[in-house]
N, C-alpha and C positions, 0 to 999 in steps of 0.2 A: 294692283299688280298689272305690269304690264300684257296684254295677250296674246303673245307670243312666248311667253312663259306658262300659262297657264297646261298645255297638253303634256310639259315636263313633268309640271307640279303635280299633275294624277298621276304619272308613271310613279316618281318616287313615291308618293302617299301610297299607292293600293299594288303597287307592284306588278302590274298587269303591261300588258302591250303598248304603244302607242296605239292611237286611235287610228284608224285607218286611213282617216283623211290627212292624217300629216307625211308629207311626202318626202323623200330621200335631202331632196333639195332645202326644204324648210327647217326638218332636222339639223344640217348642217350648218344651215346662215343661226340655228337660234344655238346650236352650242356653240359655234365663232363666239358669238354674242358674249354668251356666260362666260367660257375663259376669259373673255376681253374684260368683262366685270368680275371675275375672282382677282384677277393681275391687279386689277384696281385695289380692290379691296385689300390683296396682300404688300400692295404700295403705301396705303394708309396707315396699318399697324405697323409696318415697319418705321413708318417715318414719325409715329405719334411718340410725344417728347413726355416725358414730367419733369417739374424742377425737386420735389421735396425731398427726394431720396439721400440727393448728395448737396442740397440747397444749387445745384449747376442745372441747365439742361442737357438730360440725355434721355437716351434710347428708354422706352420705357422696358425693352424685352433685357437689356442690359441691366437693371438697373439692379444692385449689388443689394437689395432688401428686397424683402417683400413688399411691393407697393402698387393699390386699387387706384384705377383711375376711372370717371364716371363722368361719362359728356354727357351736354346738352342735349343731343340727340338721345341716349340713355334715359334721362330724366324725362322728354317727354312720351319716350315705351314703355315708358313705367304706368301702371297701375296706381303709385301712389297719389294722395292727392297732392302732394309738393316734394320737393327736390329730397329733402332733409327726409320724410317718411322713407322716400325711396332706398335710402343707405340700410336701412333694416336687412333689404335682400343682396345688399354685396356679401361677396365673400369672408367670411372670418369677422364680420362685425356683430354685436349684441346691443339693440335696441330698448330700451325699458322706458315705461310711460307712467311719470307718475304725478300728467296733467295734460291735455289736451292740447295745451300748447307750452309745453315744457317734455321734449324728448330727450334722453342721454344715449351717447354712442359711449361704447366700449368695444374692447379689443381683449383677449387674450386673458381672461376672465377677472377678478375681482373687483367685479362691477359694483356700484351703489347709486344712490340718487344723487349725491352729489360727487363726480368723476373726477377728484384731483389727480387722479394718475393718468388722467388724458389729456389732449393738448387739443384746442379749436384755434385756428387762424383765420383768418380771413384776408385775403393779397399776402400774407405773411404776418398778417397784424391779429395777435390774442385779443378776444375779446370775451373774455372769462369778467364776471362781475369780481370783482379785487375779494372781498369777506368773505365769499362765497371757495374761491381761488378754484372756479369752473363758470363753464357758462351757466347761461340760463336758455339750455337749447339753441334755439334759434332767434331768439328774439333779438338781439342786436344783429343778427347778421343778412346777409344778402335774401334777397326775392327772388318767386320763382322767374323774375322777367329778365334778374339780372347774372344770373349764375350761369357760367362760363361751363365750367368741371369742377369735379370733387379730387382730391387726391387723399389717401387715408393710408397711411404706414400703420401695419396693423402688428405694433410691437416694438420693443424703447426704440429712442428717438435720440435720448439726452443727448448722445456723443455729439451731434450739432446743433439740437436745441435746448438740452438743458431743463429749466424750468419743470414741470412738472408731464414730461412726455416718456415716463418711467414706462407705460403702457401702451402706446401707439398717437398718432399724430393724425388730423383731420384740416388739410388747406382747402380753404372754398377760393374758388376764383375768381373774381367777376369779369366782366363784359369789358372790354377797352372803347371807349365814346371816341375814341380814333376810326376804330376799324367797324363797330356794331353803331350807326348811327339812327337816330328815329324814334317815334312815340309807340309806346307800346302800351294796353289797356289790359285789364284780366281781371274777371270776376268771376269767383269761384261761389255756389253756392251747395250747400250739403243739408244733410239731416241726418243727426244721430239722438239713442235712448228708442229707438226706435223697439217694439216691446219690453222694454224697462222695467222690473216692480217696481223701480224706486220713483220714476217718475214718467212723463210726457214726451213724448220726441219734441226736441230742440233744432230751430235751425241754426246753420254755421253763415256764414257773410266773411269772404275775404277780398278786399278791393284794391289791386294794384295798380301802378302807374310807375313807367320809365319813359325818363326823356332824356335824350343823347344826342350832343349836335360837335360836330367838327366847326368852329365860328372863324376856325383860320388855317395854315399847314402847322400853323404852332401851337395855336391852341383849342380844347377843348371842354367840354362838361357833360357831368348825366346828373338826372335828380330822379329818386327813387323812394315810392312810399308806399306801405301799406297800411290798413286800415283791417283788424279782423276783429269778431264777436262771436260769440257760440256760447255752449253751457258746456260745463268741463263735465268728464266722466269721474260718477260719485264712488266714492272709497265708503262701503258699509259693511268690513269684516266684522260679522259677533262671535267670530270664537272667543273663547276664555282664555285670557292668559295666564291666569292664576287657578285655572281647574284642580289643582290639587291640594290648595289651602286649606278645606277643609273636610278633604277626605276621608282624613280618623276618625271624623266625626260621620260619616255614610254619609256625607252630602259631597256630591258630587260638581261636577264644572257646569256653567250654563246660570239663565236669569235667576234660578232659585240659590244659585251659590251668594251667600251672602260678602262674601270679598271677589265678585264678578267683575271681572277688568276685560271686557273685548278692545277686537283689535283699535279698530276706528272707533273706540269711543274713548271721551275726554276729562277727567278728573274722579277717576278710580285706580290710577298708579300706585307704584307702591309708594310715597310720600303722601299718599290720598287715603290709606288701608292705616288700621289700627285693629292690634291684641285688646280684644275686651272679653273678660269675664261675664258670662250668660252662663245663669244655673247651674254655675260649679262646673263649667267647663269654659275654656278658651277657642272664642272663635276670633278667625280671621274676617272685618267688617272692612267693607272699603267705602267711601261718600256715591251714590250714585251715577254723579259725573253724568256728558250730553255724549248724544253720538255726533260724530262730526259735522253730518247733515244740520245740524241744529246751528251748529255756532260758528259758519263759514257758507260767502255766497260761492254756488257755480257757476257765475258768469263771469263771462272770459273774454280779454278785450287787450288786442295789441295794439298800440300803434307807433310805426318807426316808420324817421324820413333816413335818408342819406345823400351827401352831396357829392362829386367827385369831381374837382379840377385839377387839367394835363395843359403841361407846358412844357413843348419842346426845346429845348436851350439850342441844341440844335442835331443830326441827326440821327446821334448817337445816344444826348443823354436828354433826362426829363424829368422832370420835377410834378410829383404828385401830391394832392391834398384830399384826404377823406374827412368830415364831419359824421358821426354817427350818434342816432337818436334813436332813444327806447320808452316807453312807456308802458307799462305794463299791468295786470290783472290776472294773476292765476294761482292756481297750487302749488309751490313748494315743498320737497320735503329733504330732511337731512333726518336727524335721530327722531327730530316730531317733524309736523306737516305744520305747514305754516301757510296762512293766505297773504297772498303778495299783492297790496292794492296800491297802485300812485306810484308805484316802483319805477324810477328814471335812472336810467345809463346813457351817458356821452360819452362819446368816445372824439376825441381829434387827430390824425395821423398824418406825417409828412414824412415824403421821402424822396432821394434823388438819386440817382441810378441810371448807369450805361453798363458796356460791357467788361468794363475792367470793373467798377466797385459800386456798391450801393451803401448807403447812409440811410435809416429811420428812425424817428422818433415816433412816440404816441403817447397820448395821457388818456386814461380813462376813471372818470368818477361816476357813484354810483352813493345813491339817497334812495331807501328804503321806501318814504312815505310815512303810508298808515297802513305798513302791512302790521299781523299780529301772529302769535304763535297758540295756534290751537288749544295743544294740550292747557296751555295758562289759561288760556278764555274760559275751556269746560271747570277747569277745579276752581279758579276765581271767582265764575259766579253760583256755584254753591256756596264758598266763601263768604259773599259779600249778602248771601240770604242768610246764613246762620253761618258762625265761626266751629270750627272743628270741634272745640270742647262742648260746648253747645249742643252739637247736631249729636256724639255720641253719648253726654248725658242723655237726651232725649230718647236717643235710639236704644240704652237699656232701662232709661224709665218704661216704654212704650213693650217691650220684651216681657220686663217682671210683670206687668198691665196682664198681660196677653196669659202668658202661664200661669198667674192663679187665678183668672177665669178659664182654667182649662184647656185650652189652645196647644194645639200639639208643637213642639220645637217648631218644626217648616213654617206651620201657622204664626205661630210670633216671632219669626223670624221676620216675615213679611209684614204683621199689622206692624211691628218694632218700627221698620223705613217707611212706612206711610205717617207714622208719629211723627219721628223725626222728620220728614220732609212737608209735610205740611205747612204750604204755604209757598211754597218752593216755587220759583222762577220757571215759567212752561213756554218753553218756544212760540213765537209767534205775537206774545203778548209784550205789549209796550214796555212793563218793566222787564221783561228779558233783555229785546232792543236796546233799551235806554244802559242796563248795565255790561250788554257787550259793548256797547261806544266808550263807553268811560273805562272798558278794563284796556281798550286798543290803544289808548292814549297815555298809559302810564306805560313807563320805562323802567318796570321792574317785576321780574317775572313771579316772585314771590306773592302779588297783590296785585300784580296786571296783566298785559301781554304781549306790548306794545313791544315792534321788532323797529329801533330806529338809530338805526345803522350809518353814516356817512364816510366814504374812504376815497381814496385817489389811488394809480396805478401809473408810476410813471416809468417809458422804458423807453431806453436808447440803444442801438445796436447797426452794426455795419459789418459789411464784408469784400475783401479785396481780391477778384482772380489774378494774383500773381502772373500765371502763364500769357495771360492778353497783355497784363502790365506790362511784361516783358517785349513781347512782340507778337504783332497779330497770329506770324505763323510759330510761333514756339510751341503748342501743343501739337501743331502738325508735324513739324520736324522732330519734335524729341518725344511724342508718347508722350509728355507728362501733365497732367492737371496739378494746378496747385494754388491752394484755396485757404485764405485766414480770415478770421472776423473774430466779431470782440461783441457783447451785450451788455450793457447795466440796467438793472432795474432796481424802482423805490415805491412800497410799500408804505401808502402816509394814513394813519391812521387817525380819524377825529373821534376821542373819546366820550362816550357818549352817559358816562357814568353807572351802565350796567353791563353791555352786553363786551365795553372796551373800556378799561382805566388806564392810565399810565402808574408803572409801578413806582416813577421815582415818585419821595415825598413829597407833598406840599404843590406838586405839579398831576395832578390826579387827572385835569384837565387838558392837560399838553398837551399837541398830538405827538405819535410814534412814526417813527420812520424805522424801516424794517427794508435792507437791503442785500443783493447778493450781483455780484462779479461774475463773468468769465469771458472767455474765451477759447477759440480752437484752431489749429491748423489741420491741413487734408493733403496729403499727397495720395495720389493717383498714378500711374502707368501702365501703359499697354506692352503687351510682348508679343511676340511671334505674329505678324503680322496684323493687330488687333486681337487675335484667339482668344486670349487672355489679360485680362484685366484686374490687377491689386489695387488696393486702397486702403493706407491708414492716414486715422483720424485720431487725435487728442484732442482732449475737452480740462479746460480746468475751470473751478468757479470755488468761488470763496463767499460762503454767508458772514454776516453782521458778528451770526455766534455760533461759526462753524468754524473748525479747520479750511484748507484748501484741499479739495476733492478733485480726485483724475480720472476722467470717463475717457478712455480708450474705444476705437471699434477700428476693425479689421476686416475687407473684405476681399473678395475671390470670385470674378465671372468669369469662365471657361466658354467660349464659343466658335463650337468647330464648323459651324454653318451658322449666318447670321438669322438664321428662322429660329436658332435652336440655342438654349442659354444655360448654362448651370452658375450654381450661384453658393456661397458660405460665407458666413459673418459671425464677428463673435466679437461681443460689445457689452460693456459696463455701462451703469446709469446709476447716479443719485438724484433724490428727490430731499428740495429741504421742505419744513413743514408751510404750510398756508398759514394765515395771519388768523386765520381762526383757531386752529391748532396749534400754534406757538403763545399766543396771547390773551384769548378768551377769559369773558369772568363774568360769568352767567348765572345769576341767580334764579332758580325753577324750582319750586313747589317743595323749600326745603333741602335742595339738590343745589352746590355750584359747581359749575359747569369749568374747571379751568384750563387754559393753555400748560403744554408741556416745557414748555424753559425753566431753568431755577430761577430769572430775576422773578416769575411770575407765580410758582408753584413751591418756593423756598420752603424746606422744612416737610411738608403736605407727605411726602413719599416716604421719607422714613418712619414718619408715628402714624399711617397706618395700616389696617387689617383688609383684604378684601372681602367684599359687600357679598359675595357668592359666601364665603364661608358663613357670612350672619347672616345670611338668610337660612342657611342651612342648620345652624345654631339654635337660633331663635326657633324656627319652627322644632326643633329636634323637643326644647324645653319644654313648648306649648303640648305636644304630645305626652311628653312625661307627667305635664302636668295634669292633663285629661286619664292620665294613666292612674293619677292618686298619687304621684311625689309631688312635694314641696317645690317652692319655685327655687329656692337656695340650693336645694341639693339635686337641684337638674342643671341647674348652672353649673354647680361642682361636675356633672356626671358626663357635661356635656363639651365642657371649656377647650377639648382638645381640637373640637372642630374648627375653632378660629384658627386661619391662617393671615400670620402676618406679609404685609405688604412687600413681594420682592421685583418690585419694577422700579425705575429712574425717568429720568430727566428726558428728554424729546433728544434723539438722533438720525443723522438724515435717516430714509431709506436708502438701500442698496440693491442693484439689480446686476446678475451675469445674465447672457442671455446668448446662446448657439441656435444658429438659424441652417437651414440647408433649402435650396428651392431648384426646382425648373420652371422655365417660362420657353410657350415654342406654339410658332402658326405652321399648322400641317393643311394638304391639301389646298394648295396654292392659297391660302388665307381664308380657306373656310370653315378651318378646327380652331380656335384657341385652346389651349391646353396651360394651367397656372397651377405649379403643387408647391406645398411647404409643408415645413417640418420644423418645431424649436422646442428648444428643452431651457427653462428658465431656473434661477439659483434667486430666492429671495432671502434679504436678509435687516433687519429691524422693521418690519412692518411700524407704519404709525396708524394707531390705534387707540380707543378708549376706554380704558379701566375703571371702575365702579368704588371706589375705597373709601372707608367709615373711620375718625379718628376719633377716639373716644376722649371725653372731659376730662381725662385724668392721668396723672403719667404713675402711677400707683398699678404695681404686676398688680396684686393681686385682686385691687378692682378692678381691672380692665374689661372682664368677662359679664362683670355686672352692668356695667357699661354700655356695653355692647347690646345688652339684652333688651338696654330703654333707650327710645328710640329719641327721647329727650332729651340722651346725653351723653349725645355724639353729633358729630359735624361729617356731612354726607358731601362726596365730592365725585364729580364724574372728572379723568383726568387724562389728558392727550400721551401717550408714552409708546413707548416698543415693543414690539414683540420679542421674546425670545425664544422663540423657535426660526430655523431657516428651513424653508419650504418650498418645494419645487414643483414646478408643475410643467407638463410636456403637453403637446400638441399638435395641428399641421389640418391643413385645411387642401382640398383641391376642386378647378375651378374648369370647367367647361363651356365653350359655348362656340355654337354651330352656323355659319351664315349660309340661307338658303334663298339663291338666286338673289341674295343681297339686299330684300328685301324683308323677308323673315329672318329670325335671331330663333334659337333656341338655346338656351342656357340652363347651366346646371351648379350648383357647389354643394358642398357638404364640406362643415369644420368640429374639430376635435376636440374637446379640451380636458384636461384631467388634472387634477391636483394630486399631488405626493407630497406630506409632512414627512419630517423625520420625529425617532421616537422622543423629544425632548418639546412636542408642541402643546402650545397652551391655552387658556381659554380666551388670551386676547388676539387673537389673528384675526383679521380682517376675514369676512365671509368669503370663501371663493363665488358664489352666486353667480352662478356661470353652468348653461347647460352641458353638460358632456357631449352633445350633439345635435347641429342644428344644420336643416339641409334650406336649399331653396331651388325652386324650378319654376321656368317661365317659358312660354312662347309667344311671340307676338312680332309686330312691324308696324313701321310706319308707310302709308300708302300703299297697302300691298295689293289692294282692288282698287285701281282708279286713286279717288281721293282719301278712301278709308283707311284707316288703319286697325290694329287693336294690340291687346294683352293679356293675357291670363298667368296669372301665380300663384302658386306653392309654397306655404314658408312650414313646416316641421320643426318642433324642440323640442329635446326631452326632458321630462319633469327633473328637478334639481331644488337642491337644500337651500334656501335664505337664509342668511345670518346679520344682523341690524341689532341694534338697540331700541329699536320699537317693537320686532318681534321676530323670531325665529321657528323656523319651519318647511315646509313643502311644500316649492310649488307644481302643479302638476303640468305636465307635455298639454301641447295646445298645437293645434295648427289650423291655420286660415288660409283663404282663399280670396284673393285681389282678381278684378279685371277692369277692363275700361275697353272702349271703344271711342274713336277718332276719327273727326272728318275737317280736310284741308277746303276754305273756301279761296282759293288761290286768288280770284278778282279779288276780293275784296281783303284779302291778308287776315282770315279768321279765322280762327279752328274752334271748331266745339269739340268736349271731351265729356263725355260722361262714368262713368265710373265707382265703383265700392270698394271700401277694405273691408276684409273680413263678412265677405257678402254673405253666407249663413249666419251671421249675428250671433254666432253661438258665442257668451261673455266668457274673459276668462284672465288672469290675471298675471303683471310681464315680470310682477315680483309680489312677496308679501307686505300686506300696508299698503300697497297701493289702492287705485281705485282697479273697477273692474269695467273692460273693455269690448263694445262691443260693434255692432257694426256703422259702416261711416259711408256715407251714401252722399254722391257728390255728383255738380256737374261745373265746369268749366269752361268759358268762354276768354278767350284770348285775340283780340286785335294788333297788328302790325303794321304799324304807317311807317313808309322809309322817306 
């Protein structure tokens, strides 16, 4: 900070006098000063632009959404250790970690590990892994060397972009090799697990490099790469998830419960548990299964290049090419957790573009490797030590053993699974090894684990401003904006015989194309001298095996001072399903996994029951039968509990969505001031249903059916919700510039869900805290060449709902800071830095791993 600032800076901070020594005279030249730098500063926000809002540049104080914008400057006040960490503490976003190097952004709740209801761009380009139909964080996308701004619409999108932006939209920006030219170096090094039970503090290694050169006034390039390694943060929940199996019997949840399924552990599901008769009573016995630690490495390993060549055509238009390259090594998780090894994404992207229209294409393909899916590893290789029938003979030979030498139930419960397991496959040991490599390589979850995946993403789309088209001054002379564009995307699917078939016959191998249409126009106009500002926008888009769907958005900025902005929107959005959810066919542990279309799902929904009522069935008999009835006449006594199956076929989602905001810079640009406020209308959630179709089409064995688990056909199935559920919200956003060098900033956002009375048990989780605040203070150079940061993040504890486990997770809040020093000779900053610097672990969903603190220092060189 400069030192003719500093005798201010005590005044404000401690409220007291000036010092004596400062004179009438000096007082005056140093508040000159500061208005001359508030002016400034209220020059910057006025004049700072976004494009996402209305795909146009404008005002960002105008802009008719709600929409976060996050510069380079931003990212390096941040505390976090990288650009993408940093979004945690924007406003109105929810961060979840469920890999070290695998982060998800959400908006406006219904978050999970894998974000189809969010939209990642990068210059305008998706770069969501195609199967997946979301990213994989950050891992294809830009570095910290070469990230421009963040722009994040926190809430639908569709009405211009369609695709799966039901939930909010995240454009990264990068750097232009025109304007940011020179080599730039950064290596970041950290340590986390730092007091760990579970293991050793690990280091992290992240090594960048950008290089960007202007070679002519026409043309340019940058080449950008990273290199990272670390150990991922371990997932080792043992709660019980089947705690109450066998209760009736006073045995309770935990290691002694003999059908014990914890969270992070692997081949004790319910496809892994079986009804066995022990001494005239039924227990629930499940296979011991590994904990995840067992049967997945934590080390973690990125490496992506990117290339970017510009060519000016001439001084208007230009012609861009991106190459993007991914490689990868981490955690995954969707309904189970998967380890992602040898995982490669390409992406190619071209486009051409001046100020009347822009043109892009992109492909991106995306090969699995040798990743593999946990949960199949842990039950496979119990499997592949002794087959099921086997292991439960064993396991009540080993029982009757036990009780008639006396052994009390608990007691032969336990010698019972040292029988049976004996001999059993124990981490660490070669034959463990040797039969996790060989389960990673079979493509069939039933008897392997192997995740191998190959698919293509090919998308085209362009947009025309009318108004330039027209004449350079038409939107000056007439107030109008007017804006059309058009998108196609294709969906190529290479079937891989388990996890993708093709439905037609005899063509099982084909690949699938799977596509969808649209387009939109935008008119705009200004009234009353600028004041006020209208906008609509139509959207139409047509899937493969959809109707044609129309997303409308409407909006309304009111501005009676340009500091000062109100704002109303009220906008439609469809989502069609992901290629995992329309087509899947997943064989797991007994379990297929299917896509919700009828060419893929025919039949399945109508013959059957859902899997909640036989569970609740089954168990109802087992008690009956511990009670002293027959197993026939608990069947009879019980059979009312089966409910039949009343869900269908995959339809889009549907979003309304009312927005109302202010945006306004007070005191000559040293308040920011950001509020909202939306009330959202959802309707066919897509979701995954659990249904059992029994062997028989005969009423009245159905129930007997149902009862064995040999015979019926178990299906997990992608379909609708039928309930329409709403939920409301609004976030507001603070932040104070002090002598222009210090920032202090504030948000707190909302969120709440309201079903109506007809809601069911398939809705998607809302998994979204009711209230998450963030507070920070900090600068760059605000002593000399120092800078620093300190944050606040707060949220409050909130429900999990997933298909791996449902529950609570508890409020947590941590504490980020970093300090910073500019070596101006030489263009280097060192940053040192922690997240979560009390290391207290704590968890950003259920299933995940647990989270603690991350200890870092970064150096960064700048050669121009």
């Amino acid at each position: 900070m400069h030192k003719k600032y500093l005798p201010l800076t005590l005044l404000l901070l401690s409220g007291n006098m000036l010092y004596a020594q400062n004179s009438k005279k000096i007082l005056k030249r140093d508040t000159t000063s500061i208005k001359n730098d508030t002016t400034q500063i209220k020059k910057q926000q006025l004049n700072e632009v976004v494009v996402s809002a209305s795909r146009i540049s404008e005002s960002i104080l105008r802009s008719p959404v709600s929409i976060e914008k996050i510069t380079a400057a931003d990212f390096r006040r941040s505390a976090a250790p990288s650009f993408f960490d940093a979004l945690e503490n924007v406003k109105g976003v929810q961060l979840i970690t469920p890999s070290l190097g695998f982060r998800i952004i959400n908006t406006r709740g219904f978050a999970n590990t894998t974000n189809v209801r969010f939209t990642q761009l990068v210059d305008g380009v998706d770069n969501q892994a195609p199967h997946i139909g979301a990213p994989i964080g950050n891992a294809l996308g830009p570095s910290d060397l070469d990230i421009e701004s963040v722009e994040i619409i926190p809430g639908t999108a569709s009405a211009l972009y369609g695709l799966n932006a039901i939930n909010g939209l995240a454009n990264f920006i990068t750097k232009d090799p025109f304007t940011t030219q020179g080599v730039s170096i950064q290596q970041k090094t950290g340590v986390n697990h730092v007091g760990d039970k579970e293991t050793s503090a690990h280091l992290f290694s992240e090594t960048s490099f950008r290089i960007a050169k202007a070679l002519s006034k026409k043309f340019a390039f940058k080449l950008n790469g990273t290199y990272t390694t670390g150990y991922d943060w371990i997932a080792d929940n043992t709660a019980d998830l089947n705690a109450a199996a066998n209760a009736k019997l006073g045995i309770g949840g935990g290691p002694d419960n003999p059908g014990y399924d914890p969270v992070n552990g692997y081949g004790n599901e319910s496809s892994d548990r079986k009804t066995v008769t022990l001494g005239g009573k039924q227990y629930s016995i499940a296979r011991t299964g590994y904990a995840e630690k067992d049967v997945t490495s934590y080390n973690l390993h990125n490496v992506k290049v990117d290339v970017g060549l510009a060519y000016k055509l001439n001084d208007n238009t230009r012609i861009n090419y991106t190459y993007r390259f991914a490689d990868l090594d981490n955690i995954y998780q969707r309904a189970n957790r998967f380890r992602l090894s040898g995982y490669i994404l390409q992406q190619h992207a071209l486009e051409i573009k001046n100020n009347i229209y822009q043109v892009r294409g992109y492909w991106t393909s995306e090969n699995t490797g040798k990743s593999y899916n946990l949960r199949s590893a842990g039950e496979n290789i119990d499997r592949n030590f002794k087959n099921d029938n086997t292991w439960y003979a064993d396991f009540t030979k080993g029982f009757n053993s036990a009780t008639a030498s006396g052994a009390t139930v608990p007691q032969a419960l336990q010698q019972a699974r040292q029988l049976a397991d004996a001999g059993r496959y124990q981490p660490g040991t070669a034959a463990f090894k040797n039969t996790l490599d060989k389960l990673a390589d079979i493509n069939n979850w039933d008897v392997g684990a192997a995740l191998q995946v190959k698919d293509d993403l090919f998308h085209v789309e362009g947009q025309v401003n009318i108004s330039n088209a027209i004449s350079s001054t038409f939107q000056k002379e007439t107030g109008l904006d007017l804006l059309a564009g058009f998108d196609h995307r294709t969906y190529i699917i290479h079937p891989d015989g388990n996890y993708f078939i093709n439905y037609v016959p005899g063509k099982e191998y084909s690949n699938i194309d799977y596509s969808k249409t649209g387009g939109f126009v935008q008119v705009a106009k200004e009234f009353f001298d600028r004041e006020l500002k209208l906008s609509a926008t139509l959207r139409a888009d047509r899937n493969d095996y959809f109707d044609l769907k129309l997303n409308p958005r409407f909006t309304a900025v009111y501005s009676p001072v340009v500091e000062q902005n109100f704002r109303v929107s009220f906008q439609s959005g469809y989502r069609f399903p992901s290629i995992f959810e329309a087509f899947s066919n997943v064989n797991s542990g007994g379990v297929k996994r299917i896509g919700g279309l009828r060419v893929v799902s025919n039949g399945i929904f109508e013959n059957s029951y859902l899997r909640t009522s036989i569970d609740a069935f089954q168990a109802a008999v087992k008690n009956d039968f511990n009670s002293g009835i027959n197993t026939n006449a608990a069947i009879e006594k019980e059979k009312g509990l089966l409910k039949k199956n009343q869900y269908t076929y995959l339809q889009p989602e549907h979003i309304n969505s009312f927005e109302a905001g202010y945006k306004s810079i007070l005191f000559d640009g040293q308040l920011s001031v950001d509020a909202d406020f939306y009330y959202n209308k959802y309707n066919n959630f897509i979701g995954q249903v659990e249904i059992n179709v029994p062997n028989t089409q005969k009423t009245d064995s159905i129930p007997y059916y149902l009862n064995d688990k040999n015979k019926q056909a178990r299906y997990r199935a992608w379909t609708n919700s039928q309930s329409t559920v709403y939920n409301i919200g609004g976030s507001l956003g603070l932040s104070y510039k002090l002598f222009q060098n210090y920032v202090l900033t504030g948000n707190v956002s909302y969120a709440k869900l309201q079903r109506t009375a007809n809601e069911d048990a398939l809705e998607d989780g809302f998994n979204t805290p009711q209230w998450i605040t963030n507070f920070s203070f900090g600068g760059n150079r605000v002593i000399g060449n120092f800078g620093f940061n300190a944050s606040y993040k707060w949220q409050s504890g909130f429900y999990w709902q997933s298909f791996l486990v449902n529950g609570n997770v508890d409020h947590y809040g941590t504490i980020d800071a970093q300090v910073n020093y500019d070596f101006l000779k030489t263009g280097l900053n060192l940053k040192i830095g922690a997240t979560n610097l009390t290391n207290k672990y704590y968890n950003s969903f259920l299933g995940g791993p647990a989270i603690g603190g991350f200890y870092y220092t970064t150096l960064t060189l700048a050669v121009k």
